[in-house]
C-alpha positions in Angstrom: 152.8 50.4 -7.9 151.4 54.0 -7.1 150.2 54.4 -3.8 146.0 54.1 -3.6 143.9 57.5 -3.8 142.5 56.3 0.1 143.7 54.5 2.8 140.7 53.4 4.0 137.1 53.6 3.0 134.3 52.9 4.9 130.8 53.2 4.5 127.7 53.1 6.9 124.6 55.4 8.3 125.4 59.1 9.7 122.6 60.8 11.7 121.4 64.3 12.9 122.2 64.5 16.3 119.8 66.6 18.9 121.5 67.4 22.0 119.6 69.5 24.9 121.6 72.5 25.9 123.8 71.9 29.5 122.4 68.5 31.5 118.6 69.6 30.8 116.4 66.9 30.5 114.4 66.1 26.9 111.4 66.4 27.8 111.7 70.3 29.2 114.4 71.1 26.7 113.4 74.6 25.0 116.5 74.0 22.6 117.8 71.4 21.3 122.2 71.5 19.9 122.2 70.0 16.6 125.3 67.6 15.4 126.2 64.9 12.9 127.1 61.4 13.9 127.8 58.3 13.1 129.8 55.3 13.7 131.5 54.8 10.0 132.1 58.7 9.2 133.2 59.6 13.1 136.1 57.1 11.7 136.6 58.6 9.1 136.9 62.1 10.3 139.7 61.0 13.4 141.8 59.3 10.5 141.9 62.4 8.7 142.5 64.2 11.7 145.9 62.0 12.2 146.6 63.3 8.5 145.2 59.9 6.9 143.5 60.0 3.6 139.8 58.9 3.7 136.3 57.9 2.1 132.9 57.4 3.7 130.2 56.1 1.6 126.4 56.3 2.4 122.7 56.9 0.9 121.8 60.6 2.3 118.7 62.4 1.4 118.6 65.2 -0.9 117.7 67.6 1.5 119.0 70.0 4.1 119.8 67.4 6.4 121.6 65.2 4.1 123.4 68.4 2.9 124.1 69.1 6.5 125.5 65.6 7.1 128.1 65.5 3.9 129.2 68.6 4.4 130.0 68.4 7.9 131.8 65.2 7.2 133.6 66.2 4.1 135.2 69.6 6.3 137.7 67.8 7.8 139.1 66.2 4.7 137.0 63.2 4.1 135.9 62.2 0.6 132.0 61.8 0.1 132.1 61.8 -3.3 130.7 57.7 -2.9 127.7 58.9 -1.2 124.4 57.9 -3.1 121.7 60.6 -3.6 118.5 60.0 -3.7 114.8 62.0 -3.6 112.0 61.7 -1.3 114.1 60.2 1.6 114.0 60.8 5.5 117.3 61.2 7.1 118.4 59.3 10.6 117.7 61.1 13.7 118.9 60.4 17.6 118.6 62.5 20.1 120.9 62.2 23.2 120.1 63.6 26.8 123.5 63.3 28.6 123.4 62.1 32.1 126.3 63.2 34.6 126.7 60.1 37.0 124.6 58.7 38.7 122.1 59.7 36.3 122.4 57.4 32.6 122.5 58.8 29.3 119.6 58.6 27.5 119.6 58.0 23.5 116.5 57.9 21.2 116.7 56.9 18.1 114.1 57.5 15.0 115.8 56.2 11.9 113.4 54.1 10.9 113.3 53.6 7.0 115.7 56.4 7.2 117.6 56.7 3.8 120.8 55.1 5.0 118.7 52.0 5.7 117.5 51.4 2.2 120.9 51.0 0.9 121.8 48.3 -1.3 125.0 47.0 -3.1 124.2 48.9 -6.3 124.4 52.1 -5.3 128.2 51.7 -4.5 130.9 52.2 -7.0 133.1 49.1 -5.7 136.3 50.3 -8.1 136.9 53.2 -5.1 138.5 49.8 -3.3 141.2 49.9 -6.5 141.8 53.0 -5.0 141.9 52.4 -1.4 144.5 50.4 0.7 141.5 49.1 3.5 137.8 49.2 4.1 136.7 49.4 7.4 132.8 47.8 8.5 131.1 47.6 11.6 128.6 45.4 12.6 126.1 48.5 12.2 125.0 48.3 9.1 124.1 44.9 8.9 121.4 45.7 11.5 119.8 48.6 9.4 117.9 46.2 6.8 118.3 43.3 4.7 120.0 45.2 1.6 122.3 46.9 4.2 123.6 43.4 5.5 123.9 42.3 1.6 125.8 45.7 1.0 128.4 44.9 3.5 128.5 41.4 2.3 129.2 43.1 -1.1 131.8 45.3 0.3 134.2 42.5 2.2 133.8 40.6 -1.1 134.6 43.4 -2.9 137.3 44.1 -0.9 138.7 40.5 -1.0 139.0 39.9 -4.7 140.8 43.2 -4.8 143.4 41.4 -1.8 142.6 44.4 0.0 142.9 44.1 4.0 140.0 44.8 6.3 139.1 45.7 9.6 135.6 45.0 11.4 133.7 46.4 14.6 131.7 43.9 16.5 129.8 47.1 17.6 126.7 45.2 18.9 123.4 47.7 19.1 121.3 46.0 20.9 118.2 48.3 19.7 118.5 47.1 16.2 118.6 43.4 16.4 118.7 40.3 18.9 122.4 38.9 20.1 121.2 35.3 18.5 120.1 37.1 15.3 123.3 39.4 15.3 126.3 36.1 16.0 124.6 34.2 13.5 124.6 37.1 10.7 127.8 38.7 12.2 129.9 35.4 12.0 130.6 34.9 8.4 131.1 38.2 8.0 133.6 38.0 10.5 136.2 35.1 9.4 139.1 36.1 8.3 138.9 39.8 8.7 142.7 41.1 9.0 141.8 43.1 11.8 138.9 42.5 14.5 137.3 44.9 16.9 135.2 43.8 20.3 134.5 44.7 23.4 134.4 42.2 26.1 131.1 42.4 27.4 129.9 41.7 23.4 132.6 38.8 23.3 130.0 37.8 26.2 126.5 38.4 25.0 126.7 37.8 21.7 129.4 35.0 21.4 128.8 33.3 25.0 132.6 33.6 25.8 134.0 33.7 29.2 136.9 34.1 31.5 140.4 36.5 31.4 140.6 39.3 28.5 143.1 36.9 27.1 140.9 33.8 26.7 138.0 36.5 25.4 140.6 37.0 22.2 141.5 33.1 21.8 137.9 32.6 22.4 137.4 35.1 19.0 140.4 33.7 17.1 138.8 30.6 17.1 135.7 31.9 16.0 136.8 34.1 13.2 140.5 32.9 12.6 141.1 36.6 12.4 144.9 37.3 13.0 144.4 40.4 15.0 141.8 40.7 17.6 141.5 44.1 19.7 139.2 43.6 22.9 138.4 46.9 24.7 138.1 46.7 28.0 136.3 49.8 29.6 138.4 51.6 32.2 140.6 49.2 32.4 141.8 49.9 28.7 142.5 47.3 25.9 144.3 44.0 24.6 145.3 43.1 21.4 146.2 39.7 20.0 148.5 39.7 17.3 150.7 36.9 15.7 149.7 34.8 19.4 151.2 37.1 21.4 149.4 39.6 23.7 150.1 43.4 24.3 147.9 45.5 26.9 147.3 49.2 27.5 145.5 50.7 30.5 143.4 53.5 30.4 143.7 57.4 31.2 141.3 58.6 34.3 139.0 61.0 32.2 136.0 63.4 32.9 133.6 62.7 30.4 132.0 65.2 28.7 130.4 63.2 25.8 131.1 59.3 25.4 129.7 58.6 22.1 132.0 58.2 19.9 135.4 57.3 22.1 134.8 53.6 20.7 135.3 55.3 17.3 138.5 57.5 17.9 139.6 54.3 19.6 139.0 52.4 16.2 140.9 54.8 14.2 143.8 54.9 16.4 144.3 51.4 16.2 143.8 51.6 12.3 146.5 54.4 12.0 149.1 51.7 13.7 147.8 49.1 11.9 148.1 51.0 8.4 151.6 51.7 9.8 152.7 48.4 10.5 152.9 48.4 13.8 149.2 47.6 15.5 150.8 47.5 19.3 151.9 50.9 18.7 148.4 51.9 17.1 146.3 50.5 20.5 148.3 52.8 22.5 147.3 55.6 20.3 143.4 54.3 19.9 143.2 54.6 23.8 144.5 57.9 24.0 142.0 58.9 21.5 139.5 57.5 23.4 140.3 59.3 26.4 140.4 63.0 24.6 137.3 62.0 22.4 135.5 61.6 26.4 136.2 65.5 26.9 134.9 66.7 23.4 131.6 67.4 23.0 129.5 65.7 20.2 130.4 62.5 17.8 133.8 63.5 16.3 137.3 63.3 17.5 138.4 67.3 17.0 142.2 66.7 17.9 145.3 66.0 16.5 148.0 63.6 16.2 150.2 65.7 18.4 147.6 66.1 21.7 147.6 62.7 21.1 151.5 61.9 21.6 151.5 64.9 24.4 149.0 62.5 26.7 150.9 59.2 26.1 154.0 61.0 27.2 152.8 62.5 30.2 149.5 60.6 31.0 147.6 63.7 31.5 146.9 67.6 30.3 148.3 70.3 31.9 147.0 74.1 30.9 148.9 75.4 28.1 150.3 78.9 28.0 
């Protein structure tokens, strides 16, 4: 059997980004930094930074913006050839006001019948999965709209009768929809899934679990009878369940420059391991990933496979000559 087209294809809404220049505040800014981002295609593009081949479906505008958006995307390597085009469409917006601590970040979001959101399972070409090895989902896009949720539903389906593995992101946006409505919608999608992605204080909120970061992934086996649970844990790093055994990794001490988006890198990390056979290794990787993607600007992880090794070596950066 020749080997698929993609490793993994994933599909969900990207965004325009507004960022004031510097720590300015939104309402005085004079400029505003513009970016792409979302939480499918920021996966995308940190496989294909580790050298990994990838797709990212969507519904874009056919406009500037949507141009903007693909074409970011597709320059570092990822397909977006499976993105549906359509007229007359709005495009996501967020606009992000970092806050250096103690001060919070402060995100607002106008995406509202954004194109993205109108999706539905017709306006996906479901043979790419005969070409892909994994499709990757997050809990997201089920929030966006009714045809969203049935387009992932479509897509795990999909991706099932074609005995292709999958990997899902809790990802819980608590903007989009309530924690009852989210378990209850979430849940089926979630059984079974070769590969499961939480964070504990979701594992909390939306599924009412308690106790050690341990019990938090038997608490999710139980619940999804998913084989491989990955719990992040904040500073204090990440656990994965595999096979009923447990392997943990601590953090790295960062300075963040720009969060959004280290739960993404983290993601792909663990996906390259996974891919690889070897998911331990991958959740060492993800949390390095995580700590660089805290010093980059914007959504994407703009590294490389071999910063990555350098910092799990050493455990930190120094200047290089």
């Amino acid at each position: 059997m020749t080997d698929p087209h993609f490793e993994v294809f994933t599909l969900g809404e990207t965004m325009v980004r507004f960022t004031p220049k510097g720590f300015t505040r939104l309402e005085e800014s004079a400029e505003l930094e513009l970016r792409v981002g979302g939480s499918e295609s920021n996966v995308a593009v940190a496989l294909a930074r580790l050298g990994m081949r990838a797709a990212w479906g969507s519904k874009l505008p056919r406009n500037p913006l949507g141009a903007l958006t693909a074409r970011r995307i597709h320059s570092f390597g990822v397909d977006v050839s499976h993105v549906k085009w359509v007229d007359d469409a709005r495009m996501g917006l967020y606009f992000i006001e970092p806050g250096p601590a103690p001060r919070s970040s402060l995100v607002l979001y106008d995406r509202s019948r954004s194109a993205a959101s109108t999706m539905t399972p017709d306006d996906f070409d479901w043979s790419v999965l005969d070409r892909s090895r994994h499709l990757h989902l997050t809990g997201i896009t089920p929030a966006l709209s009714p045809t969203a949720l049935e387009t992932v539903t479509r897509a795990v389906s999909e991706a099932r009768a074609r005995k292709k593995t999958v990997s899902f992101d809790v990802n819980y946006r608590a903007r989009l929809w309530p924690a009852e409505l989210a378990r209850e919608t979430l849940l089926p999608l979630l059984r079974g899934v070769d590969l499961l992605i939480c964070t504990a204080a979701d594992c909390l909120q939306l599924f009412g679990l308690s106790g050690t970061p341990e019990q938090f992934s038997e608490g999710m086996a139980r619940l999804t009878g998913s084989p491989r649970i990955a719990l992040t844990l904040g500073a204090d790093g990440a656990i994965l369940r595999e096979s009923e055994s447990f392997h943990r990794v601590a953090g790295f001490p960062v300075q963040p420059v720009d969060r959004v988006g280290a739960g993404d890198a983290f993601d792909a990390g663990l996906l390259w391991g996974f891919l690889n056979g070897d998911t331990p290794r991958g959740l060492e990787v993800g949390m390095a990933m995580a700590a660089i993607k805290h010093t980059i600007p914007g959504d994407e992880f703009i590294s490389s496979m071999a910063e990555v090794e350098a910092l799990l070596h050493t455990g930190h950066r120094d200047i290089q000559r």
